[in-house]
C-alpha positions as CSV (number, residue, x, y, z in Angstrom):
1,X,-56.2,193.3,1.8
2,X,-58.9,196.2,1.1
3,X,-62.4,194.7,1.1
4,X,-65.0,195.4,-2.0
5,X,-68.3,196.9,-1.2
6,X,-71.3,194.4,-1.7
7,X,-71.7,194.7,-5.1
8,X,-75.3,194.4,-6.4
9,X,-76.8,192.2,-9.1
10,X,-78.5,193.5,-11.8
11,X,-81.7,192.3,-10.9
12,X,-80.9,193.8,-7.6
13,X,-80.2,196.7,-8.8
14,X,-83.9,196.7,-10.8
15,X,-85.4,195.6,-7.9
16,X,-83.9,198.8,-5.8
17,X,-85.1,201.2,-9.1
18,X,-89.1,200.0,-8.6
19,X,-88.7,200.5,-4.7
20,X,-87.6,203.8,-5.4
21,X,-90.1,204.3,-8.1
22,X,-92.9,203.0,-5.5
23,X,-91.9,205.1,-3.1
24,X,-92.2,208.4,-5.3
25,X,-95.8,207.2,-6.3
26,X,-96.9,206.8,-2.9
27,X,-94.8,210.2,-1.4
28,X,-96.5,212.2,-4.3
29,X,-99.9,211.0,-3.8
30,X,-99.4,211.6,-0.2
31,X,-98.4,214.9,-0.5
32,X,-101.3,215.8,-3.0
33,X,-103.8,214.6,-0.5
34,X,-102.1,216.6,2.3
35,X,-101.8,219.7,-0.2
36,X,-105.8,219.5,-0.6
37,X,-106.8,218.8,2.9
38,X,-105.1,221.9,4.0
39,X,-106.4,223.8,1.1
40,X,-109.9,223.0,2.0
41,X,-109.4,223.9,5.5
42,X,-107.7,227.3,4.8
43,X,-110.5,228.7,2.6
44,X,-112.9,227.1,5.3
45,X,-111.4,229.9,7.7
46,X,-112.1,233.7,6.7
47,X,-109.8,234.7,9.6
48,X,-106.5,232.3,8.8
49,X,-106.8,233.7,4.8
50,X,-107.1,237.4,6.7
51,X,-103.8,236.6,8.8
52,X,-101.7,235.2,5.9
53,X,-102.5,238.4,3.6
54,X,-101.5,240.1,6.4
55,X,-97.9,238.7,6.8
56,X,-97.8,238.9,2.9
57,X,-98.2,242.6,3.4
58,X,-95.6,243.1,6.2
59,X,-93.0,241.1,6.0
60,X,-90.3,241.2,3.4
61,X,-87.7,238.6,2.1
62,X,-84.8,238.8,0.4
63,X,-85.3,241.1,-3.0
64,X,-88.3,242.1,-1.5
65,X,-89.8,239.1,-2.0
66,X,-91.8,237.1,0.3
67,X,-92.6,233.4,-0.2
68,X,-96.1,232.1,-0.1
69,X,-97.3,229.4,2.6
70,X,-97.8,227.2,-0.3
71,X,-94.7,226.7,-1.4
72,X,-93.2,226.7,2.5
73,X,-94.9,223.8,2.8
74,X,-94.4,222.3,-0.9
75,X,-90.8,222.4,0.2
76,X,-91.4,221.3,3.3
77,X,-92.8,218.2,2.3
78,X,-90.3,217.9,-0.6
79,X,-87.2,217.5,2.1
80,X,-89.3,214.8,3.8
81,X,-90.1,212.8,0.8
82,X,-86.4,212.8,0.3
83,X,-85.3,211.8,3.7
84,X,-88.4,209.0,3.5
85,X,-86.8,208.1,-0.1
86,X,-83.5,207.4,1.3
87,X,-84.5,205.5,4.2
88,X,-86.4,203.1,2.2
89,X,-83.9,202.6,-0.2
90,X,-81.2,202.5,2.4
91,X,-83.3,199.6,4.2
92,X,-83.9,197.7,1.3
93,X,-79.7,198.4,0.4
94,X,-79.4,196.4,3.6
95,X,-81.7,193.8,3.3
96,X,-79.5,193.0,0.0
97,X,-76.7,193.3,2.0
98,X,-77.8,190.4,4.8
99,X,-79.1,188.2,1.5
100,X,-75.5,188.5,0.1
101,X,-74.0,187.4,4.1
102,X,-76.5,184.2,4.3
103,X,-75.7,183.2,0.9
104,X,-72.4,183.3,1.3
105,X,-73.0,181.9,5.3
106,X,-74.5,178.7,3.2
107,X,-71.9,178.5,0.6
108,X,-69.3,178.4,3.3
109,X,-71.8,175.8,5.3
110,X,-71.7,173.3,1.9
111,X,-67.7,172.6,2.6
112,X,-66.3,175.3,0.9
113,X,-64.1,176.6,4.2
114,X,-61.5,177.9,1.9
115,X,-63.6,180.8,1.4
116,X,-64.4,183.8,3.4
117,X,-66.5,186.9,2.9
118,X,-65.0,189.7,1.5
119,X,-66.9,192.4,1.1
120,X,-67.3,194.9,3.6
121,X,-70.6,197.0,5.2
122,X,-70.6,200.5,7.3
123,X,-73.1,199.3,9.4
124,X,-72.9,197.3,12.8
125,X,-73.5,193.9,10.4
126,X,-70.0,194.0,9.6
127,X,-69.7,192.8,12.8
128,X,-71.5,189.8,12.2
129,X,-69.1,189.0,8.8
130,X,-66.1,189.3,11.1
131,X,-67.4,187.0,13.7
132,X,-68.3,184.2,10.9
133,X,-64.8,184.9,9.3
134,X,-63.3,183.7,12.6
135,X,-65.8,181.1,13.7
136,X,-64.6,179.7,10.1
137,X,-60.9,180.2,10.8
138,X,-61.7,178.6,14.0
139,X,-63.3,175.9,12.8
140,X,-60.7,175.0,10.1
141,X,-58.1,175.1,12.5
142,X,-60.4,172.5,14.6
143,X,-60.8,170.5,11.2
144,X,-57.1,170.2,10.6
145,X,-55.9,169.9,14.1
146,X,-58.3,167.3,14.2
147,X,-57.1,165.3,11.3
148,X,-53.4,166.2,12.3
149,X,-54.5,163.9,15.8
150,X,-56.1,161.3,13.6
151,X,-52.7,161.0,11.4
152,X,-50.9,161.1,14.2
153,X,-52.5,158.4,16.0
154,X,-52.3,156.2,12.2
155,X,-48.5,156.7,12.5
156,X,-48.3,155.6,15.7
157,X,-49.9,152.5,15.6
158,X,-48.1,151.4,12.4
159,X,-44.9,152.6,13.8
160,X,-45.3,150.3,17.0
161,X,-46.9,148.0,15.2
162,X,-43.6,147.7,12.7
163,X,-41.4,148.2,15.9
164,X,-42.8,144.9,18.1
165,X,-43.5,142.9,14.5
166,X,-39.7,143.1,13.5
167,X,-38.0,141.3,17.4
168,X,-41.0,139.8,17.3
169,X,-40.6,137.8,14.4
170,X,-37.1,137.2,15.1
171,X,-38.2,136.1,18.5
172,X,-40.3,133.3,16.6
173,X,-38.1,132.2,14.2
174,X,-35.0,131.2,16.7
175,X,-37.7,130.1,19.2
176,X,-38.6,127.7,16.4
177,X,-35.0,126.9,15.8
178,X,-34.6,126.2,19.1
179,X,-37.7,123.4,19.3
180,X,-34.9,121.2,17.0
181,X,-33.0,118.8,19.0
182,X,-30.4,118.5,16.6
183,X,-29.3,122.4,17.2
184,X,-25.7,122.3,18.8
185,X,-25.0,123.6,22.3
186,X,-23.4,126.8,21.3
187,X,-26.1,127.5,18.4
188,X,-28.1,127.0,20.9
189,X,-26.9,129.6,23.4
190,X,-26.2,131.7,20.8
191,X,-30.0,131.3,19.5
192,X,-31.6,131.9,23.6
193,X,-29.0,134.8,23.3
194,X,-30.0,136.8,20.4
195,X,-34.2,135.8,21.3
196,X,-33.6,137.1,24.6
197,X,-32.2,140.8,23.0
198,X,-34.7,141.2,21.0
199,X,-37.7,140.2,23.8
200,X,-35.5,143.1,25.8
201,X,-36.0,145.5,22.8
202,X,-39.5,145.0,22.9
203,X,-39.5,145.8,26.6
204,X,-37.7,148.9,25.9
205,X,-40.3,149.9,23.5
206,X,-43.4,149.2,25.8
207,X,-42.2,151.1,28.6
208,X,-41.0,153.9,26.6
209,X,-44.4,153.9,25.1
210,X,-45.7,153.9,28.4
211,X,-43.9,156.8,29.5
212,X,-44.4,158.7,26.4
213,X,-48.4,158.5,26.9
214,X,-48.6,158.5,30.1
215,X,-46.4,162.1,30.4
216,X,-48.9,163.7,27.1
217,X,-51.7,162.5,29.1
218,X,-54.1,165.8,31.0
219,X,-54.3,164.4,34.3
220,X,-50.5,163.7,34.5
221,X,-48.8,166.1,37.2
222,X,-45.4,166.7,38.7
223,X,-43.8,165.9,41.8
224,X,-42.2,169.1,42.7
225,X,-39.5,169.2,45.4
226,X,-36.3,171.2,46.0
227,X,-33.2,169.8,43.7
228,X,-29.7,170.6,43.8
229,X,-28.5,170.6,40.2
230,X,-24.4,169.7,41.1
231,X,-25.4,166.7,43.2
232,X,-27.9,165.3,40.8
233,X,-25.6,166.2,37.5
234,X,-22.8,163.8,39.6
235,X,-25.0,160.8,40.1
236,X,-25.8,161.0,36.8
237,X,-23.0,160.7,35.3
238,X,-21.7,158.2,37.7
239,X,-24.6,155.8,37.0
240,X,-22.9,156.2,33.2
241,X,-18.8,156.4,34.0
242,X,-18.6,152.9,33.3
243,X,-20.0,152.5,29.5
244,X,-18.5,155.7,29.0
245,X,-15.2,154.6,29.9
246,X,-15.2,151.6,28.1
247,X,-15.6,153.9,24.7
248,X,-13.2,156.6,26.2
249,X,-15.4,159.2,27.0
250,X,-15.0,161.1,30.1
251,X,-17.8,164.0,32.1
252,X,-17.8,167.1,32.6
253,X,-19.8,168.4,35.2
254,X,-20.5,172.0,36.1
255,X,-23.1,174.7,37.8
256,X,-22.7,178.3,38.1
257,X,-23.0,179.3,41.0
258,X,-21.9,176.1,42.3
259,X,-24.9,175.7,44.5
260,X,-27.6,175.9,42.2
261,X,-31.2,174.4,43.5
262,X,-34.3,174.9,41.3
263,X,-37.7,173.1,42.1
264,X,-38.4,170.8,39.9
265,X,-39.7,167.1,39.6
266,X,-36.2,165.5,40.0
267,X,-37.3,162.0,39.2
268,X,-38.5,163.0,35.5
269,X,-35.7,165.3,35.0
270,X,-33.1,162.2,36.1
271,X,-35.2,161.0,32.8
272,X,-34.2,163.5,31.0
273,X,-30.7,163.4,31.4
274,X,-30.5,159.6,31.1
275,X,-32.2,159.9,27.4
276,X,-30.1,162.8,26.4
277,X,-26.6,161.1,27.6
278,X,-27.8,157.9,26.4
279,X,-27.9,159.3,22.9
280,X,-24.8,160.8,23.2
281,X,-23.4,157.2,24.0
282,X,-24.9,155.9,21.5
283,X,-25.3,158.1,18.5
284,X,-22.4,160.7,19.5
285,X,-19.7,158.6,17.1
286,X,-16.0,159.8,17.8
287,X,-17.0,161.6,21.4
288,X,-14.3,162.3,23.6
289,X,-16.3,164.3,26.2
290,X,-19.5,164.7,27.4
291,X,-20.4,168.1,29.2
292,X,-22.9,168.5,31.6
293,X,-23.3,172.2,32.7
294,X,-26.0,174.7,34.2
295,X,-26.5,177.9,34.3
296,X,-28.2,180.6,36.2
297,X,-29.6,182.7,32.9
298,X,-31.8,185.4,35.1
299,X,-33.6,185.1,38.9
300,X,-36.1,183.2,37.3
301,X,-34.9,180.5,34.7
302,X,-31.7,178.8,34.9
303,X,-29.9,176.9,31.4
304,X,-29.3,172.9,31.4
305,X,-26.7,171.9,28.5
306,X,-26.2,168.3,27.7
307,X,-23.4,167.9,24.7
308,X,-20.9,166.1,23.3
309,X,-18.3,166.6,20.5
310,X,-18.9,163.8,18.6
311,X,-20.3,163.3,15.3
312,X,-23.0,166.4,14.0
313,X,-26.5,165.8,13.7
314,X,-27.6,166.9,10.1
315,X,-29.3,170.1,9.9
316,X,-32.4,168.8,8.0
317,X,-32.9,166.3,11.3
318,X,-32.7,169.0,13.7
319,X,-36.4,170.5,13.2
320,X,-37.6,166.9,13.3
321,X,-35.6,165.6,16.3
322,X,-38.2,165.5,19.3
323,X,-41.1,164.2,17.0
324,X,-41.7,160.9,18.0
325,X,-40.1,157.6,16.5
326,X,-38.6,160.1,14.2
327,X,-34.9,158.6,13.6
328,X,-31.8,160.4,12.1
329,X,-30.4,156.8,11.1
330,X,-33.1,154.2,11.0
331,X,-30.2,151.4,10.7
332,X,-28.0,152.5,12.9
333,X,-31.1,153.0,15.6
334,X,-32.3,149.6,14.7
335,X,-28.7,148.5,16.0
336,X,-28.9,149.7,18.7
337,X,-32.4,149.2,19.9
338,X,-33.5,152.7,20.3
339,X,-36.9,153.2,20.0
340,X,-37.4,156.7,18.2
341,X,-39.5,157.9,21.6
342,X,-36.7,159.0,23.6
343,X,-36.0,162.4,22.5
344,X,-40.0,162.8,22.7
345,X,-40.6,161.6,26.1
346,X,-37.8,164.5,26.9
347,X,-39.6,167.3,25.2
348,X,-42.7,165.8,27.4
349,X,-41.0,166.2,30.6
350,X,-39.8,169.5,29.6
351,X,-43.5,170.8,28.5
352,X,-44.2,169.7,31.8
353,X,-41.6,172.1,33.5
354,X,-43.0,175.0,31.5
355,X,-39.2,175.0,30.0
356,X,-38.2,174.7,26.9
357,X,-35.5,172.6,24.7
358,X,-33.7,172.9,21.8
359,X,-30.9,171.0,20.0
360,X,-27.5,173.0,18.1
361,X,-25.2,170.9,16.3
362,X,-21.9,171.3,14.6
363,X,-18.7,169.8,13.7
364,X,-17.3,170.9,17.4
365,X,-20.0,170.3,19.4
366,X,-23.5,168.7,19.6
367,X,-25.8,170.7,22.8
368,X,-29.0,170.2,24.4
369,X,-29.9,173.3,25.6
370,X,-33.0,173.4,28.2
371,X,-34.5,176.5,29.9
372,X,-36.6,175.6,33.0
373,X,-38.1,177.8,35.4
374,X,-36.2,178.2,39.5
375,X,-39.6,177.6,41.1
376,X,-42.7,175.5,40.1
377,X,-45.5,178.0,38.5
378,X,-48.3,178.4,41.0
C-alpha cells in the first residue's frame, strides 16, 4: 500500500504561513541594513566610486547594457533570502513532521497496536517510522504468542484435569463398592478388575505427560548414536506381532537400500514408532496390513512411512492431528484409554531430529510420512 504524505492541520498550516511571514520581516530588514552600511561606506571612498564608474564605462552586457553594483547585490541578497526562507520553513515542515510521529508513537503506546503509521517522510526519519512499525509488529506478535502460551497452558490443565477426574472417580466409586461386605466374589473381582484399568489409564496419562514436557522442555537433548533402520523396523514390529495377530494384521517391513543406517537417537525414535503403530492398532478399524518402510530421499535425509489400510482419518482432523489431547473420536479414545498426547509427543521427538512429519489419509491407505536428517546437525 502507497503511503500519504504527512498531511498538515490547518492550524499547522497557519502556523507555517507566520514563520514564513517572520522570516521575510527579518530577511528584509536585514537586507536594508546591509544595503545602507555598504552605501555609507562606498560614498566614504572617493577611489571605490572612481573604480565602479570606471567598469560602468568599459564593460558592456548584453544589449549594451551593463548592470549596476546595486542591483548585483540586491539580487544577490534576494537568492539568499530565498534559500534562508526555505530552510526555515523546511525545518519547521519537519518539526511538524516528528510532532505527527510522537503523537502517533503515543497513540500506539495507549493500546491501540492495531494501528501503525502511515504516512511517509523523504528524510532519514522515515527510518525511525519503519523501526517503530516493526517494534510494534514485534511486539504484537510477543502479545499474542504470549497469550497463545497462556491458553495453551489453561487447556492443558483442564484437559488433564478432566482426564485423571473421570478413572478417578470411577476408581472411587468401585473402591467404595468394594468396602461392602455383602458384594459377591465375582462382583468383586470384577469391581478390583475394572478399578485397576482405570488406575492403569491414569498411569498412562502421567507418563505420557511426562514425556510430552519433558521432550518440549529447552534443556532436553538427544542421544545420538549410529542406527540401522531394517534391524530396528524388525524388533519393532515383533514387540507388536502378537496383538496384531490376534486382529489379523500382518507387517511389512522394508528399507531401500537394504542397509540403511542414519544417526539418530534410537531410543526416542523406538517411541515414535511404538505411538504411530499403536494408533494403527487401535484406531486403524478394518486394517489388514501395516507397512513399515524407509527410504533414502537424497545423501542427506532419508523418508520413514508408517501406514496402514484401514479406516481414513477425516480430512478436517488431519491439520489438527499432532496438537495435543486433540482426539479424532473422543469416545472411541476414551475406550481405549488413549490419552490425546501421543501423536504430540511424536511430533516432539521429530522437532528434535530437525525432521519433519506429516499425515495423508484416504480410503486405501492411511501414512505417516517422516523426513529426518542421515547425520545429527553439528
Amino acid at each position: 500500500m502507497k503511503k500519504e504524505r504527512v498531511k498538515l492541520t490547518a492550524t499547522e498550516k497557519s502556523e507555517l504561513f507566520a514563520e514564513a511571514v517572520v522570516t521575510i520581516v527579518l530577511l528584509l530588514l536585514l537586507n536594508l541594513s546591509v544595503i545602507i552600511l555598504f552605501h555609507l561606506a562606498v560614498l566614504q571612498d572617493k577611489n571605490l566610486i572612481n573604480g565602479i564608474y570606471f567598469i560602468r564605462q568599459n564593460l558592456t552586457f548584453i544589449g549594451g547594457y551593463f548592470w549596476s553594483w546595486q542591483r548585483l547585490a540586491i539580487i544577490a541578497m534576494m537568492l539568499a533570502d530565498l534559500l534562508v526562507l526555505y530552510w526555515r520553513l523546511i525545518r519547521r515542515y519537519h518539526q511538524m513532521q516528528l510532532r505527527h510521529v510522537i503523537f502517533e508513537l503515543h497513540h500506539i503506546a495507549n493500546g491501540h497496536f492495531d494501528h501503525r503509521i502511515s504516512f511517509a517522510v523523504k528524510t532519514d526519519l522515515q527510518k525511525v517510522i519503519d523501526s517503530i512499525n516493526l517494534l510494534v509488529d514485534a511486539t504484537v506478535h510477543a502479545i499474542d504468542e504470549e497469550r497463545a502460551i497462556e491458553q495453551s497452558k489453561d487447556d492443558l490443565i483442564t484437559n488433564v484435569s478432566h482426564d485423571i477426574r473421570t478413572p478417578l472417580t470411577s476408581i472411587l466409586g468401585y473402591l467404595g463398592l468394594l468396602k461392602n461386605d455383602n458384594i459377591a466374589a465375582a462382583d468383586r473381582a470384577k469391581y478390583v478388575d475394572i478399578a485397576y484399568n482405570k488406575a492403569e489409564q491414569m498411569r498412562s496419562l502421567a507418563n505420557d505427560l511426562f514425556d510430552y514436557t519433558t521432550l518440549n522442555s529447552t534443556s532436553t537433548k538427544l542421544n545420538y548414536g549410529p542406527l540401522h533402520l531394517y534391524s530396528m523396523l524388525e524388533q519393532v514390529a515383533a514387540g507388536f506381532e502378537l496383538e496384531a495377530e490376534k486382529q489379523g494384521i500382518k507387517f511389512e517391513v522394508a528399507t531401500r537400500p537394504h542397509n540403511l543406517a542414519i544417526v539418530a537417537d534410537a531410543e526416542k525414535l523406538v517411541r515414535v514408532y511404538n505411538n504411530l503403530i499403536g494408533n494403527a492398532l487401535k484406531y486403524g478399524k478394518g486394517a489388514t496390513t501395516i507397512r513399515l518402510e524407509a527410504n533414502l530421499v537424497n545423501q542427506q535425509q532419508v523418508e520413514l512411512t508408517i501406514g496402514n489400510n484401514g479406516a481414513a482419518i477425516p480430512k478436517q482432523a488431519l491439520k489438527k492431528i499432532f496438537e495435543r489431547f486433540y482426539r479424532v473420536e473422543t469416545s472411541r479414545n476414551t475406550s481405549t484409554g488413549g490419552t490425546g498426547l501421543g501423536l504430540a509427543i511424536t511430533k516432539s521427538v521429530v522437532d528434535l531430529h530437525h525432521g519433519t512429519i506429516k499425515c495423508e489419509s484416504d480410503a486405501d491407505w492411511t501414512q505417516f510420512i517422516i523426513r529426518l536428517p542421515l547425520s545429527a546437525p553439528a
